[in-house]
C-alpha positions in Angstrom: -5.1 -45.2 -3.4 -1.9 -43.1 -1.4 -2.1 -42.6 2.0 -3.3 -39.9 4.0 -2.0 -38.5 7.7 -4.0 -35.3 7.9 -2.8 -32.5 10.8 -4.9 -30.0 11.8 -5.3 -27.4 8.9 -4.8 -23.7 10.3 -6.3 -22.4 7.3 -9.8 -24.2 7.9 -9.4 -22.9 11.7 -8.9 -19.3 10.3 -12.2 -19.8 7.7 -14.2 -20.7 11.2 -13.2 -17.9 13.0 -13.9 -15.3 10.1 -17.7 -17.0 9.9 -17.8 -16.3 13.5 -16.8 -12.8 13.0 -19.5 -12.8 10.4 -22.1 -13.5 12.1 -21.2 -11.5 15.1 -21.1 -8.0 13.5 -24.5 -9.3 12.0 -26.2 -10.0 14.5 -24.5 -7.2 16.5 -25.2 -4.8 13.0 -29.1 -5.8 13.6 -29.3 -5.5 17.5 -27.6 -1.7 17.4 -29.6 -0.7 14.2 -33.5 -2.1 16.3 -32.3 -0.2 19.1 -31.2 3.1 17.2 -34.6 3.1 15.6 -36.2 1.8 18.2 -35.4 4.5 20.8 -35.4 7.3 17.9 -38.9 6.5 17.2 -40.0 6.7 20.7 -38.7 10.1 21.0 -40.5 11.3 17.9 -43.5 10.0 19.5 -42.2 12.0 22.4 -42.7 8.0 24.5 -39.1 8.7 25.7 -37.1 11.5 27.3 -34.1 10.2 26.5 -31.4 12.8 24.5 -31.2 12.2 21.1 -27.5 11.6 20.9 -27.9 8.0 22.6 -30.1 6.5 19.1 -27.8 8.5 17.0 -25.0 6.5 19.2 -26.7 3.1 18.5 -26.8 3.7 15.0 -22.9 4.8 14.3 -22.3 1.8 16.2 -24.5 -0.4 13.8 -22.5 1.3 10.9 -19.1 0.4 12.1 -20.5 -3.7 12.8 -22.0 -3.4 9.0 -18.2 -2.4 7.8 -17.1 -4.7 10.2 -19.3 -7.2 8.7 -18.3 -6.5 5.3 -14.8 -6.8 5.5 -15.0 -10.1 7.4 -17.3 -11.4 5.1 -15.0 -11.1 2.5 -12.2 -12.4 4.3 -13.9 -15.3 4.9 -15.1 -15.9 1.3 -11.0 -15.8 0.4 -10.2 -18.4 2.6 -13.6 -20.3 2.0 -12.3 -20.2 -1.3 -8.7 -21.5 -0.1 -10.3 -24.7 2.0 -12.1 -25.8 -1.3 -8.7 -25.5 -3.7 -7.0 -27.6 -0.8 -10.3 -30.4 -0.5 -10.0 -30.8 -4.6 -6.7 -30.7 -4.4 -6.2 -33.9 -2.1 -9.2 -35.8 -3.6 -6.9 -35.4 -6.7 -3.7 -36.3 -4.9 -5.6 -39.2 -3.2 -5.0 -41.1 -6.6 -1.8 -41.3 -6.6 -0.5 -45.5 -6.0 -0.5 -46.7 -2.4 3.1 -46.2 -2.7 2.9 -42.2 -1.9 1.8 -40.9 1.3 0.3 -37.8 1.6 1.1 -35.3 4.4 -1.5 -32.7 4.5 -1.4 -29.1 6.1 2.0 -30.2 8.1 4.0 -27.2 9.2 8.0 -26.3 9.2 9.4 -25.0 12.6 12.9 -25.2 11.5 16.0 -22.5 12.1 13.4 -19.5 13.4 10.9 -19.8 10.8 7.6 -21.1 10.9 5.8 -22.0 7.7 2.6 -24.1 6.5 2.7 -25.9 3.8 -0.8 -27.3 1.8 0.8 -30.8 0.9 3.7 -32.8 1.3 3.5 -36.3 -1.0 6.6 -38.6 -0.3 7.1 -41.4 -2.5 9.8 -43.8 -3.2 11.5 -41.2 -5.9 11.0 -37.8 -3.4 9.2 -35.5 -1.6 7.1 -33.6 -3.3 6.0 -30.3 -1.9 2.5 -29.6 -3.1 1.3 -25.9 -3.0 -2.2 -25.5 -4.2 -3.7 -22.0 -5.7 -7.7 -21.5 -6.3 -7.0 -18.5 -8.4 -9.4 -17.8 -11.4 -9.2 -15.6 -14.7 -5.6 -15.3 -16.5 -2.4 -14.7 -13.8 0.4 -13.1 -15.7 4.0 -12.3 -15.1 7.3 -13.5 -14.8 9.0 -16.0 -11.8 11.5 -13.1 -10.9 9.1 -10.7 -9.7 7.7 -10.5 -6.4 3.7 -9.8 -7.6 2.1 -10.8 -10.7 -1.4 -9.7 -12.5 -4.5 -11.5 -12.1 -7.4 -10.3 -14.2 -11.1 -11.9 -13.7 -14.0 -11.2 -16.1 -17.8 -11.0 -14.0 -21.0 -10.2 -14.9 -21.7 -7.9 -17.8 -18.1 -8.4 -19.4 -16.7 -6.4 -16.1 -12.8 -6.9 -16.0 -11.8 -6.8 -12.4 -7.9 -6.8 -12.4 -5.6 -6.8 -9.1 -1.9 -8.1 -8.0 -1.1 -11.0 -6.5 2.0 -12.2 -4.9 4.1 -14.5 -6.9 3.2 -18.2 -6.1 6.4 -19.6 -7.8 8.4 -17.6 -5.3 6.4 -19.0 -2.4 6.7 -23.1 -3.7 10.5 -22.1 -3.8 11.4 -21.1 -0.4 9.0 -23.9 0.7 11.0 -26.4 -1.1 14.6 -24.6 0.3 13.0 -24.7 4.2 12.1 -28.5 3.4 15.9 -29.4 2.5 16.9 -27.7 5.5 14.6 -29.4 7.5 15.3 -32.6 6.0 19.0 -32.0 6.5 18.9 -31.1 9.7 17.4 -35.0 10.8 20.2 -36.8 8.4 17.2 -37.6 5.1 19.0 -37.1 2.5 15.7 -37.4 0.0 15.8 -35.1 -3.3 12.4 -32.3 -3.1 10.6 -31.3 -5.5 8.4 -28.0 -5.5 4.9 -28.3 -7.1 2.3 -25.3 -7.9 -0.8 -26.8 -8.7 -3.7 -24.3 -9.9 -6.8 -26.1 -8.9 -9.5 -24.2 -11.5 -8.2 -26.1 -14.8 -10.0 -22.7 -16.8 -7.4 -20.8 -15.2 -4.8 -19.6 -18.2 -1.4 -19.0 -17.1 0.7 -16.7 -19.2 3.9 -17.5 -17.3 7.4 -16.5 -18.3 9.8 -18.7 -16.1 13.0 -16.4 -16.3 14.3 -17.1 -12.6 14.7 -20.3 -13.7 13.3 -21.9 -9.7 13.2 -25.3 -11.2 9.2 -25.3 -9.7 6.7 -27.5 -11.9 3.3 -25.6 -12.5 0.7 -27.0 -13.2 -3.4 -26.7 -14.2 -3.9 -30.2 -15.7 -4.6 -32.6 -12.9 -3.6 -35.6 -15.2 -0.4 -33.8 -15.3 0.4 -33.2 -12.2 0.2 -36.7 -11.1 2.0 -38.0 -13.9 5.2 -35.9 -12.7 4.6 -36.7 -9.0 4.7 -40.5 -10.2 7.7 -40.6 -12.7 9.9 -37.5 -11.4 13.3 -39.2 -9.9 15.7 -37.1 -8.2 19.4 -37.9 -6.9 18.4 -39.4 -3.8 15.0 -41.6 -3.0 12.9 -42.0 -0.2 13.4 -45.2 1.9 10.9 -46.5 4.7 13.1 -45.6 7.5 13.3 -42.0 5.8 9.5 -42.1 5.9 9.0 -42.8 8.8 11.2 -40.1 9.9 9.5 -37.7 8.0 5.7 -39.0 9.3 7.5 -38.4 13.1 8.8 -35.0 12.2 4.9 -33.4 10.9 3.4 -35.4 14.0 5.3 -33.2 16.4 
């Protein structure tokens, strides 16, 4: 089994807050809603003397937390949806030989420009710069263009269909800021750009005509494989690990 140095994952700390948020404009959607009613009621029941505006009040403000709630509740399924690709993903990655070391969540501050990546997996032939996608349904479009189409079939043979942005485009300029980074503290290892799609039923009708040189793939089995056998120019020695361990630890 690789090895494992896990940093802190921002996108699990973003999933909390947005459950917080959740609850929040809940609980904060039932509170306003009870006392809307509440007071309303007591005025029809002429109990209270109090103007009618201030229920009417309490209850635009329970409208706005329900919107409120139902916009963070979506945001949080997204990134709920996010953590599990990246928790398959590494359970997958975890079976890769003791030689490999995986690096997850690490981030690049490097030249102005921050950027978190899901995995990085350094092995004796490269670093490998894993980029995991939890997308469903077929993704279509071509590795030039910034967006592509994702379309999802859901109950009762509805076709939801939306734009997503280009994940081939997104490994790339991870794998360029890694070579720079790498550069910049003399480790001269070759980097490899990986796009793994974690839901295997996921059908990719991809036409690679930017020519990126990033390896996509929906086939576990497959992934590894490359990971394993892909050798670049340079290799990875120990001292160029350990370099790289020090540089994510910061």
């Amino acid at each position: 089994m690789s090895r494992v140095v896990k940093i802190k994952s921002a996108l699990k700390q973003n999933k909390n807050k947005a459950f917080l948020k959740v609850v929040l404009s809940f609980v904060l959607t039932l509170g306003f809603v009870g006392i809307g009613l509440g007071m309303l009621l007591a005025i029809l029941l002429k109990k209270s003397t109090v103007h009618i505006v201030i229920p009417i009040i309490f209850l635009v403000l329970a409208l706005a937390c329900l919107v409120a709630f139902l916009i963070f509740r979506k945001q949080h399924s997204i990134l709920l949806s996010g953590v599990r690709g990246e928790d398959a993903t590494l359970k997958i990655l975890q079976r890769l030989p003791k030689s490999f070391t995986i690096i997850t969540n690490p981030v690049i501050l490097n030249r102005g420009i921050t950027m978190e990546l899901d995995f990085v997996v350094v092995g004796k032939n490269g670093v490998f710069i894993v980029e995991t996608k939890n997308h469903r349904g077929i993704l279509s479009g071509k590795t030039s263009k910034p967006n592509w189409k994702q379309i999802k079939h859901g109950k009762n043979d509805k076709v939801y269909e939306k734009e997503i942005t280009n994940p081939v485009k997104q490994s790339y300029r991870q794998c360029r800021r890694m070579e720079e980074l790498l550069k910049d503290f003399d480790i001269s290892a070759s980097v490899f750009p990986v796009l793994y799609f974690v839901d295997s039923r996921t059908e990719l009708k991809i036409q690679d005509d930017a020519d990126l040189g990033v390896a996509v793939f929906n086939d576990s089995e497959k992934m590894l494989y490359y990971i394993e056998n892909e050798n670049g120019r340079e290799g990875v020695s120990d001292n160029e690990l350990t370099k790289i361990k020090r540089i994510f630890k910061k």
